[in-house]
Every structure is written in C-alpha cells, then in structure tokens.
C-alpha positions as CSV (number, residue, x, y, z in Angstrom):
1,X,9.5,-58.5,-43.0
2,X,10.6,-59.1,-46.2
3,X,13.7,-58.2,-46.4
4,X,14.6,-60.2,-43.2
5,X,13.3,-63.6,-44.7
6,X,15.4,-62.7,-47.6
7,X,18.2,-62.5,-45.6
8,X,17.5,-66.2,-44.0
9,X,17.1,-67.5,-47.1
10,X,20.8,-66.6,-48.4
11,X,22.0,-67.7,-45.3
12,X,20.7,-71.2,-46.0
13,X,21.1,-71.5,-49.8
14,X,25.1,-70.5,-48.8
15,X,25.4,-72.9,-45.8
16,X,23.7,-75.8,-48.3
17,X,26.7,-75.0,-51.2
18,X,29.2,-74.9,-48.8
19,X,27.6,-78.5,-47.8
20,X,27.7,-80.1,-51.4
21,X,31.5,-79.7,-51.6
22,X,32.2,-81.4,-48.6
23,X,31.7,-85.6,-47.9
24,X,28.2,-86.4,-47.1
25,X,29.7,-87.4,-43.4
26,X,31.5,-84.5,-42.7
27,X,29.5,-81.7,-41.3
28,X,29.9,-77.9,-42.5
29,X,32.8,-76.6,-40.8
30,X,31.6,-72.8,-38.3
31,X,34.9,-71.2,-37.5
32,X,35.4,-69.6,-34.6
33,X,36.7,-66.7,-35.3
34,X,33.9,-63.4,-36.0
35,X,34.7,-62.2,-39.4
36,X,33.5,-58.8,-40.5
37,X,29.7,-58.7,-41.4
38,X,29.2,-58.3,-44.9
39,X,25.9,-57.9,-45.6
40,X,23.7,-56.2,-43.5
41,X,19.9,-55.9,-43.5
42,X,17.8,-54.0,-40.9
43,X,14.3,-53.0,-41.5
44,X,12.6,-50.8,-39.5
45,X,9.2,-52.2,-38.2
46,X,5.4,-50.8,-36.9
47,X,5.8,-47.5,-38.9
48,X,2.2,-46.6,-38.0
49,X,2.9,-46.1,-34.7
50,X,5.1,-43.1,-34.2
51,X,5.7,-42.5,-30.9
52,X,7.0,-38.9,-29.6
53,X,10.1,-38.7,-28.9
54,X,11.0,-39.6,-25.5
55,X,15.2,-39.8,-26.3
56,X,17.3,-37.6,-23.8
57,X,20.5,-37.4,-25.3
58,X,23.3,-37.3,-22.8
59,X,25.3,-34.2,-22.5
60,X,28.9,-33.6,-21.4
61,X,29.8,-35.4,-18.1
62,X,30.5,-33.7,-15.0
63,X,31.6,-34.5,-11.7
64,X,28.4,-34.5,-10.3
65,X,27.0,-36.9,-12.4
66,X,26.6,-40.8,-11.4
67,X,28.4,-42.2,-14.1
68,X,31.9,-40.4,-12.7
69,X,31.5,-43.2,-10.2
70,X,31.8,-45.9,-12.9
71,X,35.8,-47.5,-12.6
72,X,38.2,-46.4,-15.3
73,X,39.6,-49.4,-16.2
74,X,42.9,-50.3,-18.6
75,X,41.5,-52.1,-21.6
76,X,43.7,-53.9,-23.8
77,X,40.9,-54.9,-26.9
78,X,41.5,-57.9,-29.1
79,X,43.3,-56.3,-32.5
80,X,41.7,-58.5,-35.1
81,X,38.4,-58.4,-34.1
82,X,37.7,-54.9,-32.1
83,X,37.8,-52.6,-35.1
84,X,37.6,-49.0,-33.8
85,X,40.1,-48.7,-31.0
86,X,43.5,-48.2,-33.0
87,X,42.1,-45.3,-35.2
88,X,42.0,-47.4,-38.1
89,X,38.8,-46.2,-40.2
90,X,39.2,-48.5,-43.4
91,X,39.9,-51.7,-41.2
92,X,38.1,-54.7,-42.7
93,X,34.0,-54.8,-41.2
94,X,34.2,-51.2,-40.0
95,X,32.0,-49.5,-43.0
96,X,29.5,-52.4,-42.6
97,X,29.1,-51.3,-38.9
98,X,28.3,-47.6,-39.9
99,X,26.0,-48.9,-42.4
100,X,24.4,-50.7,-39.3
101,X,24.6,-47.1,-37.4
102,X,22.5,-45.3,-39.9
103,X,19.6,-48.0,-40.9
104,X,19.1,-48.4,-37.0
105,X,18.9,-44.7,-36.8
106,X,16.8,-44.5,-40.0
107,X,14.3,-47.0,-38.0
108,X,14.2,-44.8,-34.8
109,X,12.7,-42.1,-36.7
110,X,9.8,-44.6,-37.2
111,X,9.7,-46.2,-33.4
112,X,10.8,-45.7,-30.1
113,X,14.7,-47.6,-30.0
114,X,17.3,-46.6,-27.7
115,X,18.0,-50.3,-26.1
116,X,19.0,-52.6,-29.1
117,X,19.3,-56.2,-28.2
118,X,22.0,-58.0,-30.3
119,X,21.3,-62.4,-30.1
120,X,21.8,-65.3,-32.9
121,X,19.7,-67.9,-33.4
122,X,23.4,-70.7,-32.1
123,X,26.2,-70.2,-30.3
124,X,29.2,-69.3,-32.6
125,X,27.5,-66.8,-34.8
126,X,29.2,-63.6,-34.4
127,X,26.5,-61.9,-31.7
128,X,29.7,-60.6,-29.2
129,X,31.6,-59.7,-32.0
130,X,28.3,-57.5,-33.9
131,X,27.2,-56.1,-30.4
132,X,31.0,-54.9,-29.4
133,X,31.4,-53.4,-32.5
134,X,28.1,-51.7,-32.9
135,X,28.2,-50.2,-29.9
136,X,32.2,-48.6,-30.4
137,X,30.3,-47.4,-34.0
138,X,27.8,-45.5,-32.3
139,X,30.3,-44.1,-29.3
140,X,32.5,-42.9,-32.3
141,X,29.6,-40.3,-33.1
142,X,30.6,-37.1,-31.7
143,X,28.5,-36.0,-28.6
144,X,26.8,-39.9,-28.5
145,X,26.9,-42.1,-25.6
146,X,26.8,-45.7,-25.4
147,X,26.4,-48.7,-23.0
148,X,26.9,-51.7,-23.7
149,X,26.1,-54.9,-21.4
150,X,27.5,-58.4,-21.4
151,X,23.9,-60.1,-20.3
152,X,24.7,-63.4,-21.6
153,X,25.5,-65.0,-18.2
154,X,25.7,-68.8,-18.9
155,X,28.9,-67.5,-21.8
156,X,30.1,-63.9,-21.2
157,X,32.6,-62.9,-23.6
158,X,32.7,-59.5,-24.0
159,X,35.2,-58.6,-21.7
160,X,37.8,-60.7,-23.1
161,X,36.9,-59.0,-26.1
162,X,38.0,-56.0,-24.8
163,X,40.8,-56.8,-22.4
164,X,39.0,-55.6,-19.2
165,X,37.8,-57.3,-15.7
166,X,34.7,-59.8,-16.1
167,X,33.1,-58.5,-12.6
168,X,32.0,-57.0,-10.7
169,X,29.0,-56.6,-13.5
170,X,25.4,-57.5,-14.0
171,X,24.9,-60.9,-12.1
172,X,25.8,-59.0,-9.0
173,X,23.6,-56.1,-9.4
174,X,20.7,-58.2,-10.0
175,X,21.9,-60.8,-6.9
176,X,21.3,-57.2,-5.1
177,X,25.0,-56.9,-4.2
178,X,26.3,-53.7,-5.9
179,X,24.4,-50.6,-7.8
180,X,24.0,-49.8,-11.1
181,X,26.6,-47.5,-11.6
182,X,29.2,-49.4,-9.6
183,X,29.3,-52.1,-12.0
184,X,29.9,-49.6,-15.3
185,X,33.5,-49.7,-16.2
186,X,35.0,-46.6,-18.7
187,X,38.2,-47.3,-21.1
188,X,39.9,-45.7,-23.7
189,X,37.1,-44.8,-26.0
190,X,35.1,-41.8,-24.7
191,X,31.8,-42.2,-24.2
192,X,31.5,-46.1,-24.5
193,X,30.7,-47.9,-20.8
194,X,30.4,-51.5,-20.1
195,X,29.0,-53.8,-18.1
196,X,30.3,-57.4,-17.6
197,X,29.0,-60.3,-17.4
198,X,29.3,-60.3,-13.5
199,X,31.1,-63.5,-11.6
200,X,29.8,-67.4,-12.1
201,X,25.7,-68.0,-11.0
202,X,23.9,-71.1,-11.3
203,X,20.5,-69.6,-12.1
204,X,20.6,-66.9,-15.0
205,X,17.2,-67.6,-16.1
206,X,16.0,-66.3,-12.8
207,X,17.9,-63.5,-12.6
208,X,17.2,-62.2,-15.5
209,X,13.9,-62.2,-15.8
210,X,13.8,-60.7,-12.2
211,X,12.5,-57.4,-12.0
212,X,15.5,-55.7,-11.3
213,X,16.6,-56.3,-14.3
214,X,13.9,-54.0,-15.4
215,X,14.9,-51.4,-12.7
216,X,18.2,-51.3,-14.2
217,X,17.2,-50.6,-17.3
218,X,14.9,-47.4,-15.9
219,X,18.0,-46.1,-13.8
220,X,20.2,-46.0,-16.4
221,X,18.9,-45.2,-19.9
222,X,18.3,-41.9,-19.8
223,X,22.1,-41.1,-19.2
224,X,22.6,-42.9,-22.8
225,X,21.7,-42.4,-26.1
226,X,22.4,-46.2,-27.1
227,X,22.2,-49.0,-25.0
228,X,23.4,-52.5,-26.7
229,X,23.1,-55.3,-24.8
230,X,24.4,-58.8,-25.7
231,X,22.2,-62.0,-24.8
232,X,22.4,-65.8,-25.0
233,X,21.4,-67.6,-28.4
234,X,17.7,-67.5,-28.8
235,X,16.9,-71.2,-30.0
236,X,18.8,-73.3,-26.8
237,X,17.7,-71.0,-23.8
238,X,15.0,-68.6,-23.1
239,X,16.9,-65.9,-22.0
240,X,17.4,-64.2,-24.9
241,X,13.2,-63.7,-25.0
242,X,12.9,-62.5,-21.7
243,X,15.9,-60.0,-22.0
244,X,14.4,-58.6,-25.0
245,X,11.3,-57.2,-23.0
246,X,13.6,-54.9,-21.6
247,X,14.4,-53.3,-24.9
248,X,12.7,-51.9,-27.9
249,X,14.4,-53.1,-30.5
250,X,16.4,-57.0,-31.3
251,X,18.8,-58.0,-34.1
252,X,19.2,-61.2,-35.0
253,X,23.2,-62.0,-36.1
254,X,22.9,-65.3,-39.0
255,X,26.2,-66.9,-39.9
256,X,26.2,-66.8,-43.0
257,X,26.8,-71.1,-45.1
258,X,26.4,-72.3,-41.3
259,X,23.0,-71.0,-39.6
260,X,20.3,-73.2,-41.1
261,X,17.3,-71.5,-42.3
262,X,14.8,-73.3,-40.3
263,X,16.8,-72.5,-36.8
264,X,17.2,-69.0,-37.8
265,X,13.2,-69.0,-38.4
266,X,12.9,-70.6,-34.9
267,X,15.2,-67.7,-33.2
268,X,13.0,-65.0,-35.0
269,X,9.3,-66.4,-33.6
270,X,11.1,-65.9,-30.4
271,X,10.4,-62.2,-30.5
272,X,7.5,-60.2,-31.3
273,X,7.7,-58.8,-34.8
274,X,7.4,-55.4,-34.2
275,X,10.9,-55.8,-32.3
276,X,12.4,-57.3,-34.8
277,X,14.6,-54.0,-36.5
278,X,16.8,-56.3,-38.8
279,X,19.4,-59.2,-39.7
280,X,22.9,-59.0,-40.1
281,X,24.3,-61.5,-42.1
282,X,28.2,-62.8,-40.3
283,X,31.1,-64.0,-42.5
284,X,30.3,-63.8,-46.1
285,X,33.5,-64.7,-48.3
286,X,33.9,-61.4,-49.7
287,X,35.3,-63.5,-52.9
288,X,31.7,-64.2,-53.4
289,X,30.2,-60.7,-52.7
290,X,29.9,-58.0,-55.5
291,X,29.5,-55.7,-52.8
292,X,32.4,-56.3,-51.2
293,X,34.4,-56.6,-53.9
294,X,33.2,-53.2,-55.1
295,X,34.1,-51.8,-51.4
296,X,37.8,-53.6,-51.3
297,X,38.5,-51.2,-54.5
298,X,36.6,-48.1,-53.5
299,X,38.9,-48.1,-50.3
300,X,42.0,-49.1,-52.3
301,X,41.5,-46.1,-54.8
302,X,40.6,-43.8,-52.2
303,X,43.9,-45.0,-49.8
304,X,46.3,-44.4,-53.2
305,X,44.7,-41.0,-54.1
C-alpha cells in the first residue's frame, strides 16, 4: 500500500505549509465547498487471489423488471458541484473522475468489486461530493448501471446534492417499513438510481449493522453493475466499518492541506487492507499541481482546435 501512504503523506506535508502561513492561533481554514479531486490514487489490492467472475451486468430494462417500480423523480442537481448532468465533458474535476473509473476497473480485474464504499477519515472532506460524482462517471458508460446509496444516516447529503426527495430511502427499509425497490428513485441520467438517506432515526448504528442491511445488498446487486454507497466519516463513528462489510471494495476521500496525516492513518486501520482499493486526494490548488496545470492547457488547446 504504497502508493496510498504516499498519498497521506502529501496530504499532510500540504496541510502543514498551508499552516506556516497562517498565525500560530489561527487554525487551517477546510472550506466547505467540494472542489474537483486533483489527484487520484487507487491501488488495486490481494492480486493473488483472483476470484472468478461472478459480475452480472445488467441488461436493458423492461417492464417486467423490479426496478420499473422505483419512482421517477424530477431532479434539479447542484450546478457547481454535480459535474455530468448538463453535458458538459471538460467541466472542472470531470477527467479526474474517469481517471477514478478506469483504475477501479483496472482493480476488478484483480478482485471481486462491484459495491465500492466511498468515506473520509472527518466530516468536510469531499466523500458526498467523490461518491455522487463517481457514480454519474460510471452511469455515463454506455450499457452500465449504477446505484448509488446515501447510507450516511446521522448527515445525509446526497439528495440535496442532487435536488431530489430525502425519503422514503434506506432508514426505512431497514426499520422494515418499505422494500428495496420502493425506496430507488430514477432521474434524468439513465441508468443511475438512488437511494436516500431515508427520514430522521435515533439509532443508525443499529440499523446498519442489522442484517437487513445485508439482505439488501443480496436483493439488489445483481441488477447493477456498480453500486457506490456513501457512509459516515470513519474516525468519529463506527458506521463507516460496519457498512463496509457489506462491500468489497472502500475509498478513502483525504482533503488535501486539511486532513492530518495521523487521522487519515486512523481512518485507514478501520478497514481491512485487502479492501482498501485507493485514495483520492480532495482540493489540491491546481496552481500548485503540474498535472493540473498540464491538463488546464491540454483542454484549452483541444477546446480552440
């Protein structure tokens, strides 16, 4: 893991430069607002074990199939930071997100990942904005179909993100109120589903590590050929460790000059290593990134020609 420690480290030696400039009493500022990753880094993990592969890519919809039952809903997704709903392909982030797309598809050739969970080590990280994103990415691909579920219950924000109805979603299907497919809502994008959050609870912990949070898992994934699900922080609750033994595969989403390096180590002993597919490093000044800077032109040149 490498490659993932590097990561962490550049994190840190950015958050602790960004700290020299300011007063010694004034703490490093963390915006709010989810810039556009700019550096990602996922490496695929266990390549010994190969497993067979046991993907069943969804085919066309029909009426006879349980996911026509899931609500078609009006969505109205925030412009600055949903990237892929207004057909803009050189908006700022979205090439970063395909380069997320292939590596996690370069590390399912090596391991069984279909159900990707997308945390951060603190609130304010970018997680919602990585796992919203990621999941419009890979719904983009032609013939590919996506889920992705708001499970952070104590802080749901993915449905504000994309201008739809908070419930009824997850908290009730696993309160044993409403089925699986009941709780799926479809919007303008074709062949991305959601799940909310689901309405207010005062015991998320329980709920999901209940078991039917695995049962939902089972009854749904093989109608999908991505499921990204969107969890708590890792380092202030335990949710985030308990959702991830419903999935195969977790990112961990490091702000980059704000995430210090030994909270982001403490968020990645959360999970088992060989679940750990990659980092991807949130809201580097691309004034500082040779990358990025080579990107802005390439796009400009290309735009002009």
């Amino acid at each position: 893991m490498s490659r993932i420690h590097e990561a962490l480290k550049k994190a840190e030696q950015e958050r602790a430069a960004s700290q020299a400039s300011l007063p010694t009493s004034t703490p490093p500022p963390i915006a709010e607002k989810q810039d556009s990753p700019a550096s990602v880094v996922c490496e695929s993990v266990n390549p010994e074990a190969l497993p067979s592969d046991t993907q069943r890519f969804a085919g066309p919809m029909d009426m006879d199939s349980p996911l026509s039952r899931c609500a078609q809903t009006q969505w109205k997704p925030e412009e600055k930071t949903m990237l892929f709903f207004n057909g803009n392909d050189t908006a700022r982030g979205s090439e970063e997100f395909r380069t997320l797309r292939s590596r996690l598809y370069h590390a399912r050739e090596k391991m069984a990942l279909k159900k990707v969970l997308i945390t951060s080590a603190l609130p304010r990280e970018g997680k919602s904005f990585t796992a919203a994103n990621l999941a419009q990415v890979m719904a983009r691909q032609h013939g590919r179909r996506v889920l992705l579920i708001d499970a952070d219950l104590r802080s749901p924000r993915l449905h504000s993100m994309l201008g739809t109805l908070a419930s009824p979603g997850l908290s009730e299907f696993l309160n044993g109120r409403i089925d699986e497919f009941s709780i799926m809502q479809r919007g303008p994008m074709e062949n991305l589903f959601f799940v909310p959050a689901g309405g207010d609870i005062s015991n998320p912990a329980e709920l999901v590590a209940s078991e039917r949070l695995r049962l939902f898992m089972q009854r749904v994934e093989n109608f999908f050929d991505w499921i990204i699900v969107d969890s708590p922080p890792a380092v202030p609750v335990s949710d985030a460790s308990v959702l991830a033994k419903a999935c195969e595969g977790v990112l961990i989403v490091v702000r980059s000059s704000a995430t210090p390096l030994e909270v982001a180590r403490r968020a990645r002993d959360e999970f088992a290593e060989q679940m750990l597919v990659g980092v991807v490093l949130n809201g580097m000044d691309r004034q500082s990134d040779g990358y990025m800077q080579y990107y802005d032109a390439y796009t400009q040149q290309t735009t002009e020609s």
